[in-house]
C-alpha positions as CSV (number, residue, x, y, z in Angstrom):
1,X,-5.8,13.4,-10.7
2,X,-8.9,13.3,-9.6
3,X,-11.4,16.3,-8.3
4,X,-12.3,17.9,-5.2
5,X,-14.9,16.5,-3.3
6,X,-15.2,17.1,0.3
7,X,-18.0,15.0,1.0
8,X,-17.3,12.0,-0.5
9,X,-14.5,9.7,-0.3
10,X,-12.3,8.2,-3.4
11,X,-10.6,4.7,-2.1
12,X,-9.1,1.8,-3.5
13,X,-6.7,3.0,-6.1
14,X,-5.4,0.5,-8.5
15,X,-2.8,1.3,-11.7
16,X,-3.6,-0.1,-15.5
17,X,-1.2,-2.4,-16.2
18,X,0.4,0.6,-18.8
19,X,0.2,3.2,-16.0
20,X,-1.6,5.5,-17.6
21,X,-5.1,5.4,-16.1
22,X,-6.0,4.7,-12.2
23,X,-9.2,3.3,-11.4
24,X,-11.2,3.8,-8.5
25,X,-14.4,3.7,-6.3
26,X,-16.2,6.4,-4.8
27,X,-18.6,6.7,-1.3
28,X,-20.4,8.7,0.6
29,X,-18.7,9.8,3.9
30,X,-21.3,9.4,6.1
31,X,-23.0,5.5,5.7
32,X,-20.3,4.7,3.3
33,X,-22.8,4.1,0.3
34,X,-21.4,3.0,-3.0
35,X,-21.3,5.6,-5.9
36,X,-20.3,3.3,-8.4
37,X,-16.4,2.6,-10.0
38,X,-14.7,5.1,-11.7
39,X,-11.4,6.0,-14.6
40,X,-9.2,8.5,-14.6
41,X,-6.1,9.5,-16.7
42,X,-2.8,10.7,-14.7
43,X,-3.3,14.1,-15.9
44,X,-6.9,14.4,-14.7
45,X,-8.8,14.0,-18.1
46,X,-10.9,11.6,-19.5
47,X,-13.0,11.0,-16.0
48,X,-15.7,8.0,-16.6
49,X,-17.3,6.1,-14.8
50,X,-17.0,2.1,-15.5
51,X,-20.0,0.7,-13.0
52,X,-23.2,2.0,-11.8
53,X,-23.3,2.1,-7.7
54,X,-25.0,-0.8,-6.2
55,X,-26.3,-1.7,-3.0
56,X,-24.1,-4.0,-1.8
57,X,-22.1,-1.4,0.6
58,X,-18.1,0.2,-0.6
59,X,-17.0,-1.9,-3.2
60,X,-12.8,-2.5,-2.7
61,X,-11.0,-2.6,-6.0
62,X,-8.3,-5.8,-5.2
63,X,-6.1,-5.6,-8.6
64,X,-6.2,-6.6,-12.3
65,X,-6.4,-9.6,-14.3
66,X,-3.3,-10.9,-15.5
67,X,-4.4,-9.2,-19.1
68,X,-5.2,-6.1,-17.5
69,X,-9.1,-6.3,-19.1
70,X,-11.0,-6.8,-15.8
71,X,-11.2,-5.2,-12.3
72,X,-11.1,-7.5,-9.3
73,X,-14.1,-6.3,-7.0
74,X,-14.5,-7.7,-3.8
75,X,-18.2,-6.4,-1.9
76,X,-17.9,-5.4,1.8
77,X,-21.4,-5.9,3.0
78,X,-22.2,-9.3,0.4
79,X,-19.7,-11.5,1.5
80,X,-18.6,-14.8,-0.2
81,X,-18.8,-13.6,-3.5
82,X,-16.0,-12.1,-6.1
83,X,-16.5,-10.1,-9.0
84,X,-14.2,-9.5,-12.4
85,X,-15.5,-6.2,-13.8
86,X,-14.6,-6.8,-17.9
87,X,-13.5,-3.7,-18.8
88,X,-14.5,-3.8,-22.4
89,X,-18.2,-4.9,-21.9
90,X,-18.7,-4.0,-18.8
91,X,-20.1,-6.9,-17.9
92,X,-19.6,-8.8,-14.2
93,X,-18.2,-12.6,-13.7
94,X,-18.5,-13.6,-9.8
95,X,-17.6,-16.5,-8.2
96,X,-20.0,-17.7,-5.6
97,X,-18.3,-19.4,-3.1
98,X,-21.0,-21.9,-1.1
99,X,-22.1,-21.6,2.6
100,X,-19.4,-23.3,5.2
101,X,-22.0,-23.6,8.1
102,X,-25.4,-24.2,9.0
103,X,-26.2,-20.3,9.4
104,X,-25.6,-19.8,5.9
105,X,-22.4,-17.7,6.5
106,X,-20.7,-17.0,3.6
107,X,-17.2,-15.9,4.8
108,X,-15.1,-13.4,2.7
109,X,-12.5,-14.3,-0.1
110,X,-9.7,-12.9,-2.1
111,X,-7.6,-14.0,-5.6
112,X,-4.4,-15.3,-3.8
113,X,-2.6,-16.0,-7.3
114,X,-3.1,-15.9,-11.2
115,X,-1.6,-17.2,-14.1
116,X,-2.0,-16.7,-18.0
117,X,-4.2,-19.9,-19.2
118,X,-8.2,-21.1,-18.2
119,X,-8.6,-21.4,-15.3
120,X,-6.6,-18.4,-14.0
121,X,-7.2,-17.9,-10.6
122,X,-6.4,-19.4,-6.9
123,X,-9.0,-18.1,-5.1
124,X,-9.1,-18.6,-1.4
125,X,-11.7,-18.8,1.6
126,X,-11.7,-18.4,5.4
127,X,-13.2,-17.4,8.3
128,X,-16.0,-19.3,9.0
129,X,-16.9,-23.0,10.3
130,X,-14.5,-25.2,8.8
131,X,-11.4,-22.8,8.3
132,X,-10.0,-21.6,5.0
133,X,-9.7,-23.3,1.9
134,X,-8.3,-23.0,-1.8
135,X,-10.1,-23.3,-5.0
136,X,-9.2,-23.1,-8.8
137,X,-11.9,-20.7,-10.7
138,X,-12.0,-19.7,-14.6
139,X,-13.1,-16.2,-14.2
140,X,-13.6,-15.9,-17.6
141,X,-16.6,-18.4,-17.4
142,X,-20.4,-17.9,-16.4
143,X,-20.7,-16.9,-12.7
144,X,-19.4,-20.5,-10.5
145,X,-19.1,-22.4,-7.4
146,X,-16.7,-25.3,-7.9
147,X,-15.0,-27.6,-5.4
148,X,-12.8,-26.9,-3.1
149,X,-9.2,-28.1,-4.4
150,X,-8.2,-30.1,-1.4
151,X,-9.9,-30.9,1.4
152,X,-7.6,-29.4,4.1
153,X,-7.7,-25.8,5.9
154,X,-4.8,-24.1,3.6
155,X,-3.4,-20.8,4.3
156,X,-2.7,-19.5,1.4
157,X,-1.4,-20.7,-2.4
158,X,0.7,-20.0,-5.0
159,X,0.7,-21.1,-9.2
160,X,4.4,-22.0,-9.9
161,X,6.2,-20.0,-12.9
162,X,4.9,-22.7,-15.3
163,X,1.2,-22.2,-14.4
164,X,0.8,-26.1,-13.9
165,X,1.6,-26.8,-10.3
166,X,0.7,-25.2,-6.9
167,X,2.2,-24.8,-3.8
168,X,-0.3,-24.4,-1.3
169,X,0.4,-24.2,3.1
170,X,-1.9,-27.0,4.5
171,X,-3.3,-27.9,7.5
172,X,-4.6,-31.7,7.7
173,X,-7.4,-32.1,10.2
174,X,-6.2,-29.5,11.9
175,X,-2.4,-30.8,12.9
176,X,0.9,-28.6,11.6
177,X,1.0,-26.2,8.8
178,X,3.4,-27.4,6.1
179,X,3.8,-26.7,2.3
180,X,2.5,-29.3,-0.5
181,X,2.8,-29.5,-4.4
182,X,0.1,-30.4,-5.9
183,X,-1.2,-30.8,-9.4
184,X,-3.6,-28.4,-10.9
185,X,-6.5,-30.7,-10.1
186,X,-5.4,-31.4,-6.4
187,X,-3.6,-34.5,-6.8
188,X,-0.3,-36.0,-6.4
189,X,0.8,-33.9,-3.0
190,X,4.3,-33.5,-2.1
191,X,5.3,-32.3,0.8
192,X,8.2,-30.2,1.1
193,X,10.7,-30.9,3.8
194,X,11.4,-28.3,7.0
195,X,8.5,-26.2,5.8
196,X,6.6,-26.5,9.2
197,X,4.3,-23.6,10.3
198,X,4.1,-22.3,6.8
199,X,2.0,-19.6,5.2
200,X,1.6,-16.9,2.6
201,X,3.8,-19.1,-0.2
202,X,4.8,-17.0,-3.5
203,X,6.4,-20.0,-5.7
204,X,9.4,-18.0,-7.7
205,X,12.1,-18.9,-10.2
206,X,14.4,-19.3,-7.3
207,X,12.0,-21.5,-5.2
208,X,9.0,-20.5,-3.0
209,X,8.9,-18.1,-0.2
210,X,7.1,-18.0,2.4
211,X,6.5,-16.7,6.0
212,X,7.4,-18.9,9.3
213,X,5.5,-18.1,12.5
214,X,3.0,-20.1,14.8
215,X,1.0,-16.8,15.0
216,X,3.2,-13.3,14.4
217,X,5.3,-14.8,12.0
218,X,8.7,-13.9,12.4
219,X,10.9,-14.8,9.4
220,X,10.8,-15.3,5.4
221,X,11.9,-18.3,4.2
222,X,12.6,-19.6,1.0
223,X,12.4,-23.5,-0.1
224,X,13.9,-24.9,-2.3
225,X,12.1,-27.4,-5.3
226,X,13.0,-30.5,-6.2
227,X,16.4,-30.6,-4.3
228,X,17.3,-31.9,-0.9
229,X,18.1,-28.6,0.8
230,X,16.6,-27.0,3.3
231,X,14.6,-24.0,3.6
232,X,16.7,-20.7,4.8
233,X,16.1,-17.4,6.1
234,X,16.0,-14.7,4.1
235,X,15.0,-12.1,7.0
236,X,14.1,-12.1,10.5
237,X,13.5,-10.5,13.5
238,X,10.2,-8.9,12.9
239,X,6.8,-9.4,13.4
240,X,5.1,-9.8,10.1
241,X,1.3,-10.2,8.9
242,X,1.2,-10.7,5.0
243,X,3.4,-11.4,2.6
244,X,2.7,-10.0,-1.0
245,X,5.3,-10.6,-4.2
246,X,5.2,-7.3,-6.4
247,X,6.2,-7.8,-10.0
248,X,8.9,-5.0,-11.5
């Protein structure tokens, strides 16, 4: 789809949500400087470039809004920021996530979860002084920095099908990993029953998922909502990293 160029390298490939364009970015090989964010049609035509390069180092493309209008950007170099691309204006929304320790660190981020009304995104944060945490952000809004929504390390979060609750794997003051509901403001936590050691929750008609391990995880469970059964294993016997829901 794209052309020949030997000494530049095309990464991060992301589908429209109609298939018929890819979008892109583009370095150099050697220092890995950004060339800016690019378009393409399947059938090669109709190249254009969307975003000017900047000087924050490769630019990775991380996936779509849920309306397919803006490009998730997350910079390599400037960390503790993301970036919606809107692909109609052009313009950039960020959210600024503020420093964790005394250096100023700012440690990198990632959408973890959407859903179709303001705000629309569960946007998480780790790796620095004070562990990860989960935070609610209208992307659609002026560039931000809100609150965290609980106070607790969380290892990842989840919107349920409705869009008004959130699982979310929580650590409190450091002690076991277990799953919560909570309202979309952070309130009223549940906890869910047998779900120690949990991370990497996708909430799903039939309940939420999620991956069971202490460090490798080794199984995918699924918990039930709202019932008084216990969470089963829906595979085992391998050592997984990440767990990521793709939609048909």
């Amino acid at each position: 789809m794209t052309p020949d160029e030997p000494t530049l390298s095309q990464r991060t490939p992301i589908w429209s949500n109609d298939g018929t364009v890819v979008y892109y970015t583009r370095t150099t090989l050697g220092d890995g400087a950004d060339l800016g964010i690019f378009r393409v049609r399947v059938d090669g035509t109709s190249l254009t470039q969307l975003r000017a390069p900047s000087n924050d180092g490769p630019i990775r493309l991380r996936g779509l809004t849920p309306d397919g209008l803006g490009l998730v950007l997350a910079r390599t170099v400037v960390s503790g920021v993301i970036d919606v691309l809107d692909l109609n204006t052009r313009a950039i929304r960020s959210f600024v996530n503020p420093p964790f320790d005394r250096e100023g660190a700012r440690p990198g981020g990632e959408v973890t979860s959407w859903r179709p009304q303001r705000p629309r995104a569960l946007v998480s944060f780790g790796g620095a002084a004070g562990g990860p945490r989960i935070y609610v952000w209208d992307d659609q809004a002026p560039p931000a920095s809100p609150a965290p929504l609980l106070p607790d390390q969380t290892y990842g979060a989840d919107w349920d099908p409705t869009g008004t609750r959130i699982a979310v794997a929580r650590s409190v003051a450091n002690g076991p990993v277990e799953l919560v509901i909570v309202d979309a403001n952070g309130q009223n936590p549940s906890p869910l029953p047998g779900t120690d050691a949990a991370r990497s929750p996708y909430w799903l008609r039939a309940g939420i998922v999620y991956l069971y391990g202490t460090r490798m995880a080794t199984e995918v469970r699924l918990a039930p909502v709202g019932g008084t059964e216990t969470p089963r294993t829906l595979f085992s016997g391998a050592e997984l990293m990440r767990l990521t829901y793709v939609t048909p």
